[in-house]
Every structure is written in structure tokens, then in C-alpha cells.
C-alpha positions as CSV (number, residue, x, y, z in Angstrom):
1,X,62.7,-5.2,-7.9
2,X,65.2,-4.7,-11.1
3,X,68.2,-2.4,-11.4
4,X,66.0,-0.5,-13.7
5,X,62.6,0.0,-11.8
6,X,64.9,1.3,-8.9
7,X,65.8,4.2,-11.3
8,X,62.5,5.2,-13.1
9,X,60.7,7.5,-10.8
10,X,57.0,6.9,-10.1
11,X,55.2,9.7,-12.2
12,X,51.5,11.0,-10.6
13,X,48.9,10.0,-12.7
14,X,48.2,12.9,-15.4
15,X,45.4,15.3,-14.6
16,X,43.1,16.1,-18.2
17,X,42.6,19.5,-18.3
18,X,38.8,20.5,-19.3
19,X,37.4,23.9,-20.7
20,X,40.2,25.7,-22.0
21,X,38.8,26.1,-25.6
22,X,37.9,29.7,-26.2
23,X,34.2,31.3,-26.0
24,X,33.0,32.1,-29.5
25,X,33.6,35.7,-30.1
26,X,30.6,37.8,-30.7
27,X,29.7,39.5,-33.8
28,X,31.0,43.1,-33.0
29,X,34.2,41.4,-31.6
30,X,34.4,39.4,-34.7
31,X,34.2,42.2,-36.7
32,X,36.6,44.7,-34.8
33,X,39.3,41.7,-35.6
34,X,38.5,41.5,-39.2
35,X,38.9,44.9,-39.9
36,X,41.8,45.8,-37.9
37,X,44.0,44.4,-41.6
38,X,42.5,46.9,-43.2
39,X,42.4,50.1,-41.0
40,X,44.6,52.4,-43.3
41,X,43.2,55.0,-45.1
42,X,44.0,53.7,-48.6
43,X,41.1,51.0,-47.6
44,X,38.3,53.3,-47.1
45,X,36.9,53.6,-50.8
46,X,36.7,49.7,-50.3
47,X,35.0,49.7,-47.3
48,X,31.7,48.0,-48.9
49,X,33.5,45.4,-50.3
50,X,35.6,45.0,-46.8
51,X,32.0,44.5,-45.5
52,X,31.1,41.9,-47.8
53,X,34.0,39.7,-47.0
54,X,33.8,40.5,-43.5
55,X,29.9,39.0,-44.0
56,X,31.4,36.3,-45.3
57,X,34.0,35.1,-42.9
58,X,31.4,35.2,-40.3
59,X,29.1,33.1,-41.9
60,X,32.6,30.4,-42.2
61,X,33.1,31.1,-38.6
62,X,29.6,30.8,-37.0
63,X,29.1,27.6,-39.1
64,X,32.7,26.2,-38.5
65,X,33.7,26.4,-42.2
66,X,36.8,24.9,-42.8
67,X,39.2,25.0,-46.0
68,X,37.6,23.9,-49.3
69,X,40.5,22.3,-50.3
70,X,41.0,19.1,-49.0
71,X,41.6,15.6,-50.6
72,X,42.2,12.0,-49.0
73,X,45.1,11.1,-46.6
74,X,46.0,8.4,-48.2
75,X,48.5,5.5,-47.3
76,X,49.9,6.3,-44.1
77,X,47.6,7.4,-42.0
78,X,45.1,5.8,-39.7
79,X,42.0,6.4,-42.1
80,X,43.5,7.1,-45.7
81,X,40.1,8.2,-46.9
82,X,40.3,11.1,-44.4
83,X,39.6,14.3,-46.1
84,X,42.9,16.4,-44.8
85,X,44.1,20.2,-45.8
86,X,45.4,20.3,-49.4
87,X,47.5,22.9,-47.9
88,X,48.7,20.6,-44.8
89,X,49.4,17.7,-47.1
90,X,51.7,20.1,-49.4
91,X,53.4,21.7,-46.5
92,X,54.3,18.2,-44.8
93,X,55.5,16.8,-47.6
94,X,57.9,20.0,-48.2
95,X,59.5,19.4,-44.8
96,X,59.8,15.5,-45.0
């Protein structure tokens, strides 16, 4: 045996962790949340419209909508045609 395999410990083999992702919230649930932003009082003469984007963010939630605006990776990553977060690309490249 080397000097260093005498000093690496033996690490247990890793245990994969299943079912930890979150149930799908129900409806009333989903819409408790949503409105919960906009609980003041100076929201109620736009409580239709509230509705109507509530209506909509469940629709992007039940059919797993994600953002819009996306565009290819590009050189550097594993698939550059990838279609990644406009948002995410902008933000790395601020903190690089």
C-alpha cells in the first residue's frame, strides 16, 4: 500500500436519495399562494384582473410552463444548441 492510500479514508458508498420532489399543489392551495402578494386593500378594485393572471399562472404551472425566453447555450456547454434561460445566461455572464 502507498504513503497516500494509508491516509485517504475509505468513504461508504453514497446512498441516492428518491422522492423528495414536492406533491403538486392543488388548485385552492395554488391559489391561496398567488394571492397572498396581493392581500392589501389597495388591490381589491383589481381583484378580476388578479383572477385572470392567477388563471393564468395555473395554466403555466399545471402544464410545466417554463420562461419564454430562452436562446441556445452556445460554445461551452455540453449541447450548445440547448435552449437555456435568457435570464440565466445574462445573469452568469454578470458574475463571471
Amino acid at each position: 500500500m502507498s504513503a497516500i492510500a494509508s491516509v485517504i479514508p475509505i468513504l461508504p458508498t453514497a446512498v441516492v436519495r428518491t422522492g423528495q420532489i414536492p406533491a403538486a399543489m392543488e388548485r385552492t392551495e395554488f391559489g391561496v399562494r398567488f394571492r397572498a402578494s396581493y392581500a392589501h386593500d389597495a388591490f381589491r378594485a383589481e381583484d378580476a384582473a388578479i383572477a385572470k393572471l392567477e388563471a393564468i399562472a395555473w395554466e403555466g404551472y399545471t402544464t410545466n410552463r417554463k420562461t419564454l425566453a430562452t436562446q441556445a447555450g452556445g460554445i461551452g456547454y455540453a449541447d450548445p444548441d440547448y435552449a437555456i434561460s435568457t435570464e440565466w445566461l445574462e445573469t452568469k455572464k454578470k458574475i463571471e
